[in-house]
N, C-alpha and C positions, 0 to 999 in steps of 0.2 A: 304359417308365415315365416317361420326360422329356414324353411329348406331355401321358400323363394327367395328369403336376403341374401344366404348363403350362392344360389346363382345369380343374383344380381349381379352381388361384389364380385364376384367370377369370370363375370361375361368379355369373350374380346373385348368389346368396346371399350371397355375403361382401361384397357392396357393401352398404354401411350408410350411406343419404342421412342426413346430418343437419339439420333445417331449422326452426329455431326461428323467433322472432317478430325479424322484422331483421337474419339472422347470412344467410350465404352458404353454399353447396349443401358438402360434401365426401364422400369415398366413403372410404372403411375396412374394413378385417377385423373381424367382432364376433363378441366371446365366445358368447355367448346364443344365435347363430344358425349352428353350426356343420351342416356336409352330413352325412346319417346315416354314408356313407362313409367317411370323414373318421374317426366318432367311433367307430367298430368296428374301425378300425386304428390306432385311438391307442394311445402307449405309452408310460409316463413312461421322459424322458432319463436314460443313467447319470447320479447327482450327482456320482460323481468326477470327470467329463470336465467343463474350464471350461465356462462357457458363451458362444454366441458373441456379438458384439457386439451391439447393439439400435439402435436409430435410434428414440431416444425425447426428440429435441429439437424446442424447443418452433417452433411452425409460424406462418406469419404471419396475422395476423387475418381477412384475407378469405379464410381457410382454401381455397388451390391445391392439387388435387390431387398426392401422390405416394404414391409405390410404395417398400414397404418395404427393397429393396434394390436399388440400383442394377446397373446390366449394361452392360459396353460390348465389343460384338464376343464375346457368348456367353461372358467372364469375369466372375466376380465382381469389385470393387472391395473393396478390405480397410479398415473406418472406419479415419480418424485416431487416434490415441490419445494421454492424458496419465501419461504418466507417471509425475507427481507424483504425480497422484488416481487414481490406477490406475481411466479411466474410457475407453471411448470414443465417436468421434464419427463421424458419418456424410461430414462433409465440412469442409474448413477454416475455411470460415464459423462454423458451429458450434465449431469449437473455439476462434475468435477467441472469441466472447462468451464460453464458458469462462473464457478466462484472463481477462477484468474482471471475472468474479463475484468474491463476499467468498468464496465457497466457496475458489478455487483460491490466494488472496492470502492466505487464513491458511495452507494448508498449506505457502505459501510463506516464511510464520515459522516454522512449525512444523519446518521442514526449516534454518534458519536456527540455531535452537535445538539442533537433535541429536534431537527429538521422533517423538514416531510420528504419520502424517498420520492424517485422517480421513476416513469417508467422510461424503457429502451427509446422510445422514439422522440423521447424528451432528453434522455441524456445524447443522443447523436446530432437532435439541434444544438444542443450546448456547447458540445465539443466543434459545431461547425462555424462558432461563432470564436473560436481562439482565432490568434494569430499564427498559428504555429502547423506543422503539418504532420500527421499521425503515419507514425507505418503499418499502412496495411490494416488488420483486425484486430484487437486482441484475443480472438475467440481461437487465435492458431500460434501456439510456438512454432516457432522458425528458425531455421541456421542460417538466416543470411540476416548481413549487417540492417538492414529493413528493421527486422523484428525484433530489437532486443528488449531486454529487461528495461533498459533508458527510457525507451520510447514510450511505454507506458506507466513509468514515476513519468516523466517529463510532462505526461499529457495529462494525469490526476494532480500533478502541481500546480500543471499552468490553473486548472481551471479554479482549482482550489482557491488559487493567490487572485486570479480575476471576482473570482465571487465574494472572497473578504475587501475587496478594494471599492465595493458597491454599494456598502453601507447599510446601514437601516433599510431605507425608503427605498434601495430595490431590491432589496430582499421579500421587501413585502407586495413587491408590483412581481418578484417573480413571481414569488406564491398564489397571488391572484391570477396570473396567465395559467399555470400550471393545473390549478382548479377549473378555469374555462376548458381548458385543452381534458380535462378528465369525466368532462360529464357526460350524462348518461347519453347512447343511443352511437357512440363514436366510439367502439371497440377496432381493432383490426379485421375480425373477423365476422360474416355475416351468416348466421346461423339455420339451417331449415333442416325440415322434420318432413317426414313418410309416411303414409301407409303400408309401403310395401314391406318397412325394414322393425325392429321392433323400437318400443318407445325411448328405450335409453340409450338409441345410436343416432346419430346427430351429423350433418354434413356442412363443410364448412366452407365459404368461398371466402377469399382477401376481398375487403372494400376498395382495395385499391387498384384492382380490375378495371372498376365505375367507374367510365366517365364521372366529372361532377353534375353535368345534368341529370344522370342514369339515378344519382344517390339521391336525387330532391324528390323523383318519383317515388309515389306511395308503393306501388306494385312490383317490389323485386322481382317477383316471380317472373313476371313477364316481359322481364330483362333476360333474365336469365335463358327463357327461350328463346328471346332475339337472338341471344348471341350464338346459341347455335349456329355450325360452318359445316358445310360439305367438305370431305376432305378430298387433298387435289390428286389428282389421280397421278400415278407414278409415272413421268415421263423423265427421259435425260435434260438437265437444265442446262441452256446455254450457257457460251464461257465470254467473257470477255477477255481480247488475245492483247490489251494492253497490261491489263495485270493479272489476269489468273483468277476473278473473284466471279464465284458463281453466281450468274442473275436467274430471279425465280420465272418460272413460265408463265405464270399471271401473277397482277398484281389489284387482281378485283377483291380478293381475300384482306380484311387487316392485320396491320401490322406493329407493333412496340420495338423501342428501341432501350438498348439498355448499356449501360455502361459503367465502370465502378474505376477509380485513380486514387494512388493512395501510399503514400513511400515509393515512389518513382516507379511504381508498376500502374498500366491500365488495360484496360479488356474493354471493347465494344462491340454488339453483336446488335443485329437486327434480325428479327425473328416471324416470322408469317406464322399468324395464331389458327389458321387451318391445318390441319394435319395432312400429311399424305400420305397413301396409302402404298404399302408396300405387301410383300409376301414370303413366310418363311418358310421354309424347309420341308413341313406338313403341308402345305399349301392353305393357310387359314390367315384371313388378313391381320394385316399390323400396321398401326398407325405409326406415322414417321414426324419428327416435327421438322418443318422446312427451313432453314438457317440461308434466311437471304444473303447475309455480307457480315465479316466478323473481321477481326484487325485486334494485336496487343501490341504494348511497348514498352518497355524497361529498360532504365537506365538510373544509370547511380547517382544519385542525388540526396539519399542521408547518409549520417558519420554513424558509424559502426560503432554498437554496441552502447551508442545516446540516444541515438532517434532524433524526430525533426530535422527540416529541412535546411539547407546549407546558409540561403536567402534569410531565414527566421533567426538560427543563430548570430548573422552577420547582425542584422539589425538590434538583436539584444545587447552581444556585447561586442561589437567591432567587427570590421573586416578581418577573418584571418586570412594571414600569408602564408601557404605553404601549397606543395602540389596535390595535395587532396583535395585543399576545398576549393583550389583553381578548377579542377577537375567537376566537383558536383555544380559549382556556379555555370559549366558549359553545358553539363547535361541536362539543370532546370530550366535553360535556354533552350537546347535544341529538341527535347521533350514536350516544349509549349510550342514548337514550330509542328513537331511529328504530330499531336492531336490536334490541333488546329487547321492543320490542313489535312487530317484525314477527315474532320468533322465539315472541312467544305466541299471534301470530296462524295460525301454522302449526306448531302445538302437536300435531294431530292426526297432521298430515302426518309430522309428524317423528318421532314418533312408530312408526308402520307403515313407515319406512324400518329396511332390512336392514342397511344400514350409513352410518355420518356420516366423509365427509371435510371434515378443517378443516386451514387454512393459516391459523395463526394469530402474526405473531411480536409479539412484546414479552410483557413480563407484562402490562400495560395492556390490550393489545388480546386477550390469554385472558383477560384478569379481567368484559370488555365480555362476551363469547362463555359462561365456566364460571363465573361471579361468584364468592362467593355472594351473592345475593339474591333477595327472596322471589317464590315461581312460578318460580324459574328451568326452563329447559328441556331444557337442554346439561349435561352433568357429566361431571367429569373423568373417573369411573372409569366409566364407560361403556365395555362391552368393544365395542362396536360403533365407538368412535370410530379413526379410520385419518387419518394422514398423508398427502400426494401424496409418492409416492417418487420423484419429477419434478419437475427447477425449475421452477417457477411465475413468472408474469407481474404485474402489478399486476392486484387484482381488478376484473374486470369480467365483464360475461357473456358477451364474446366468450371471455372466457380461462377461465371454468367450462365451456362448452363445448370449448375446445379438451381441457380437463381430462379431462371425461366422456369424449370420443372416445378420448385415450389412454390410458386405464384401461381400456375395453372393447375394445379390440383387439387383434388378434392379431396377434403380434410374429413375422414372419417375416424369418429368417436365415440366407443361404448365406455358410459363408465355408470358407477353406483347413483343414483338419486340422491340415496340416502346420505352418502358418503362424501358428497360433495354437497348437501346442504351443513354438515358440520364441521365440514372444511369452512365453509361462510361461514357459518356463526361466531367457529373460533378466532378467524381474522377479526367479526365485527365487537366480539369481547375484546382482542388483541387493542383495537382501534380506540373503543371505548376506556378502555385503564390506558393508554397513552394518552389520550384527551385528558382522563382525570389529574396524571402525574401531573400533566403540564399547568391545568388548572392551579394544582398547590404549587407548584414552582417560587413562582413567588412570594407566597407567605412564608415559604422555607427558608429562601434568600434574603427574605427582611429579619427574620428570628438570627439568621449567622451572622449578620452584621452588627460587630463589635462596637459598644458603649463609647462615650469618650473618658468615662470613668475605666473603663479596663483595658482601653489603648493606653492610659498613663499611667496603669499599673503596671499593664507588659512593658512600658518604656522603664522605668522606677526599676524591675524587677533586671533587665538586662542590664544597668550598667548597674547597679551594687553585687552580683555576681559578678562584673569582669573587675571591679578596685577589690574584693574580697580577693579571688583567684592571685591576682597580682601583688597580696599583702601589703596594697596601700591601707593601711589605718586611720591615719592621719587626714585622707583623702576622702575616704567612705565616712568618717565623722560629720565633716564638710559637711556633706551630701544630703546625709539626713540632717543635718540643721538647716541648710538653705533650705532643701522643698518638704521641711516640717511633717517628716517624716517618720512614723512612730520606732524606736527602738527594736521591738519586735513584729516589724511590717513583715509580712505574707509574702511571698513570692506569687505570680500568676503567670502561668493558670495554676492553682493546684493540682490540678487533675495529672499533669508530667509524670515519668517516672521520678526524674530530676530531683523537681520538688515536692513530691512525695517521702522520700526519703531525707533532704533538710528544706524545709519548710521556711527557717529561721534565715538571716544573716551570722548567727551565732551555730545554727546546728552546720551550715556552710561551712564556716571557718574550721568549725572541730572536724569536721570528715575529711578536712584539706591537711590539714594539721598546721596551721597558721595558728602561734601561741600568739603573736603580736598583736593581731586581729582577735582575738580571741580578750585580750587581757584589758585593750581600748573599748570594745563590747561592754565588758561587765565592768570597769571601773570608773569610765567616764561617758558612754551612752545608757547605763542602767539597762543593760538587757536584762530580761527574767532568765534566769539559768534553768527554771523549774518547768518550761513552755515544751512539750513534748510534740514528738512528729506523729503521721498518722499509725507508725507503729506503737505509738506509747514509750519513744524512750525519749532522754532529754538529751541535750548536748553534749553532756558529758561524755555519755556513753556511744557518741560516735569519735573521739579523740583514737588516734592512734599511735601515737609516741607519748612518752614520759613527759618531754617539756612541754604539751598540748596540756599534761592531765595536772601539770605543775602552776601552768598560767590560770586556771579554776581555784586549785588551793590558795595559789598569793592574791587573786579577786576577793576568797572568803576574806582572808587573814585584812586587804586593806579596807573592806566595806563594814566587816565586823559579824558578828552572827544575827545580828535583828536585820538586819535587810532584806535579806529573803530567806527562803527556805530551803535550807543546804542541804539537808538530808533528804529532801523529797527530791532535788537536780542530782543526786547519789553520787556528791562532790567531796570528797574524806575530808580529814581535816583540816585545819589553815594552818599554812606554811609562810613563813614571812620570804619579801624579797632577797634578803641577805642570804638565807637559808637556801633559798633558789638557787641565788647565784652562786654560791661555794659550793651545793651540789653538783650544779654546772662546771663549775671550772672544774673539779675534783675528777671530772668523767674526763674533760677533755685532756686532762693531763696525762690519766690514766690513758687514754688513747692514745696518747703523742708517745705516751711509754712502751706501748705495744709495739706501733709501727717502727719506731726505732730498733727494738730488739728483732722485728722480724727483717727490717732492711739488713742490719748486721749478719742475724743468719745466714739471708741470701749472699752476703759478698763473701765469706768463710767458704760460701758450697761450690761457688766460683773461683774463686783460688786456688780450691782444693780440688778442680776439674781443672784448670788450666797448668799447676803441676804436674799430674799424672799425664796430660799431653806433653807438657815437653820432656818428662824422661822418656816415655816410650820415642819421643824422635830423636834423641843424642845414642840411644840403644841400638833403635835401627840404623842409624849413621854407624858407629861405631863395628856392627854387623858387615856393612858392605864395606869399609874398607876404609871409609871416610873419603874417597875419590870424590871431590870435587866435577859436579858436568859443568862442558864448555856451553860456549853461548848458541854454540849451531845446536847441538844436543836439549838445550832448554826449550830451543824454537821450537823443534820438533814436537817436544813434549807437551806444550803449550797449544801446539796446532792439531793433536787427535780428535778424532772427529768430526775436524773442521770440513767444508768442502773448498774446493779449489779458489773459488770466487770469495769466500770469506779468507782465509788465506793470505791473499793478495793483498784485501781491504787491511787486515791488522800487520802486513808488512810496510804497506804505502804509510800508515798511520804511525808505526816505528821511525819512519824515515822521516816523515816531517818532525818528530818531537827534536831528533838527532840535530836537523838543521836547525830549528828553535835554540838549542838548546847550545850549538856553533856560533849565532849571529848574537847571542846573548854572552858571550865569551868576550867574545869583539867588542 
């Protein structure tokens, strides 16, 4: 069975040249042209079994051939995966650009929040629902004013700021849609399985192929073979000589129309889903895809290096006046004139197409696209309209073409059984303990919510800390008599570093070294001196100057020794207030004494430096001759190093003092 998978996947047939006007060769699996073998052993996939990963990212523009699943030494490679976005990827590159899209950066609020994430084609409705107009993808850094860094804060803000503005009740009416839009049996991708191929390779079509009648049918399978096309045979395609747009040879084939606008770029192309048949080099056929009519347009219409549209700015905060944004307000103009009248120029076209994919984000840029207005073309309720259920690139026609190819390909997948059921489990553990957290949420949030007994100790506790700091005594007395306040109240929380270390209003005052505070404490609020912190020491022992440890001994000395217990607060012995104070003043005299003999020092040391200057200048006078310089001579001397312009300025400034100095004579 391995060789015949091995030629399967091999065979012309599934090579789909794509080769429009200017784009580069690539080869693909396509839906439309599958081997009759192939489609007599198809089987749709159980939907209970996941499905396995897809390698559905986006590819570089001069579109390199690859191969849908990697192999190295006859083992599969297992994609990368996000597990934020429960999404995966084919290789780390890709998942780099992941993580800078807006996609994975909201659900990285959304997870910040306690929220449920989203997926892509949930967050693209979101964003389609701002006011504002997005440049381009995020899934592409870009050097043009289009793409900046603004563009996408601007467009995670808006949406942020719209979704808090929603309240309650639609947060939870989103969550209910969001739920509806995720149930089962409506993935993007619609899964079938072979005989030919072995059991853990899997083929993948988009749903959004399916008409919506084709999807209500039970029988995929036999859609699937409908849709088989003959491919057209290679003839030269007329021209139209009014403008150069190649019309196809028939038009019995169906057709899709696709389009994408987005930061003042758009790309539309219309595509015929039969293939034609061409021939290369070897002479062995090659499928060609047919490119009925294709058209871009660009023009500038966002502010560099913000993002959003000129129109969305004005309406936020005002009209600005300047020639840039007279400029983008002509181009959002003349841009909705260029697609509007090319979309009635291919009125027909559009018409006999089976289905319309649009990539459309802002309201702005749907309102250009679905208006209303008169002739329009496009409309909203149109059940043929379809989203890319793939991140998208800025439009152009390289990236409508990359579009078309991954929509009509076949999504081939080997991967582990085993490996990808423990990928599920761990998601469904993952899922389960966030269900659990959120369960306790609550009981958490009810336990951290503060008493009103310990909101009026944390109040009690802040302002007798700021009259202590501030050595109101007198004031912090108050304090504790008005709100009957115990002498030795607690500070809270305890648990602080803070008040950890004083505890007291008393162990406070000593580590501050407030004696006044300190002395009002223990002689007329009866603090206990003996009350220890959680280190085991007492107030004492946090003082740090003499007159801190003095204001303890004159407490002993005026409360007396029965009042508490002095030796256990390790308070020496009582000192009376007289004693205090003569020690006191005795220091500060002794200080006033110091500083006087060292101010005298210093003017002696300065005397005896400004001496020694002036003999050395009567010396050097003396030397030269005592010659007096003139006044030109001083100038000069005065003016080295000057330049010519400074010069001038302290000459002109000479000359006015001069006059000043004449009119004040007078």
């Amino acid at each position: 069975m391995s060789n015949n998978a091995e030629e399967l996947l091999k065979r012309p047939m599934y090579g789909m040249k794509i080769v429009p006007v200017g784009l580069s060769t690539l080869t693909m699996s396509v839906v439309f042209d599958l081997p009759q073998e192939l489609l007599v052993t198809l089987h749709l996939k159980d939907p209970t079994i996941a499905p396995p990963p897809v390698d559905n990212a986006p590819q570089t523009s001069k579109y390199a051939p690859e191969k849908d699943v990697e192999r190295s030494g006859g083992e599969t490679k297992l994609s990368t995966t996000c597990q934020l976005c429960r999404t995966f990827f084919p290789n780390v590159q890709e998942q780099r650009l992941h993580v800078k899209s807006d996609w994975h950066n909201y659900n990285l609020k959304q997870k910040v929040r306690g929220a449920q994430f989203v997926t892509e084609i949930e967050f693209e409705k979101l964003v389609d629902e701002l006011d504002e107009s997005i440049s381009g993808s995020g899934s592409e850094s870009s050097e043009s004013e289009a793409d900046g860094e603004g563009a996408k804060e601007s467009t995670l803000s808006a949406l942020l700021k719209k979704q808090a503005k929603l309240g309650h009740m639609g947060e939870e009416e989103d969550v209910k849609h969001k739920e509806r839009k995720r149930g089962p049996g409506k993935p993007p991708l619609i899964w079938f399985s072979t005989n030919l191929l072995p059991t853990n390779t899997s083929l993948g079509i988009y749903r959004a192929l399916f008409t919506n009648s084709e999807q209500e049918q039970p029988d995929t399978v036999d859609i699937v073979c409908k849709k088989q096309l003959r491919p057209v045979p290679a003839k030269p395609p007329p021209t139209d000589g009014s403008n150069g747009v190649p019309l196809p040879s028939t038009m019995t084939s169906p057709q899709i129309f696709l389009c994408m606008i987005g930061g003042g770029h758009f790309a539309g192309m219309i595509v015929s889903l039969a293939p034609k048949l061409g021939k290369q080099s070897a002479g062995t056929e090659l499928r060609q895809a047919l490119v009925i009519a294709h058209k871009t347009f660009h023009r500038y219409t966002t502010r560099r290096k913000q993002g959003g549209a000129q129109s969305s700015n004005d309406s936020a905060k005002g009209a600005a006046h300047s020639a840039g944004s007279s400029l983008r307000r002509y181009n959002e103009v003349a841009l909705e004139q260029e697609i509007r009248a090319l979309l009635a120029q291919w009125k027909d076209l559009i018409g006999a197409s089976q289905l319309i994919f649009v990539r459309a984000s802002g309201s702005s840029n749907r309102r250009i696209l679905f208006g209303p207005y008169e002739n329009q073309v496009l409309r909203q309720n149109d059940p043929r309209n379809r989203t890319f259920p793939f991140s998208t690139r800025r439009a152009t026609q390289a990236e409508l073409m990359r579009a078309f190819v991954e929509i009509t390909r076949v999504k081939v997948s080997e991967v582990d059984e085993a490996a990808l059921a423990m990928v599920a489990a761990a998601a469904a553990q993952s899922e389960a303990d966030r269900a659990v957290s959120q369960a306790k949420a609550p009981t958490l949030q009810a336990k951290a919510q503060p008493t009103k007994d310990e909101e009026a100790a944390n109040l009690h506790t802040m302002q007798l800390q700021a009259l202590i700091r501030r050595s109101k005594a007198p004031a912090l007395l108050s304090y504790l008599e008005t709100h009957s306040l115990s002498p030795n109240f607690i500070f809270y929380p305890p648990s602080t570093q803070a008040n950890h270390h004083a505890p007291t209003p008393l162990h406070l005052a000593s580590s501050i070294n407030s004696p006044a505070v300190v002395l009002a404490l223990l002689t007329k609020a009866k603090v206990d001196p003996s009350v220890v912190n959680k280190e085991g020491k007492p107030a004492f022992d946090l003082a740090g100057n003499r007159a801190t440890r003095d204001a303890f001994r004159v407490a002993r000395s005026e409360l007396g020794e029965g009042t508490w217990s002095w030796n256990a607060a390790h308070i020496p012995a009582p000192l009376s207030k007289a004693e205090a104070d003569k020690r006191e003043e005795s220091e500060r005299a002794e200080a006033g004494k110091a500083e006087l003999e060292r101010r005298k020092a210093e003017e002696d040391r300065l005397r005896s430096e400004a001496g020694v200057v002036d003999n050395g200048s009567k010396k050097a006078g003396r030397g030269l001759g005592a010659v007096e310089k003139t006044a030109e001579e001083r100038r000069e001397e005065d003016g080295r190093g000057m330049t010519p312009q400074m010069r001038m300025m302290v000459e002109r400034e000479r000359r006015a003092r001069a006059a000043e100095a004449r009119l004040g004579r007078r």
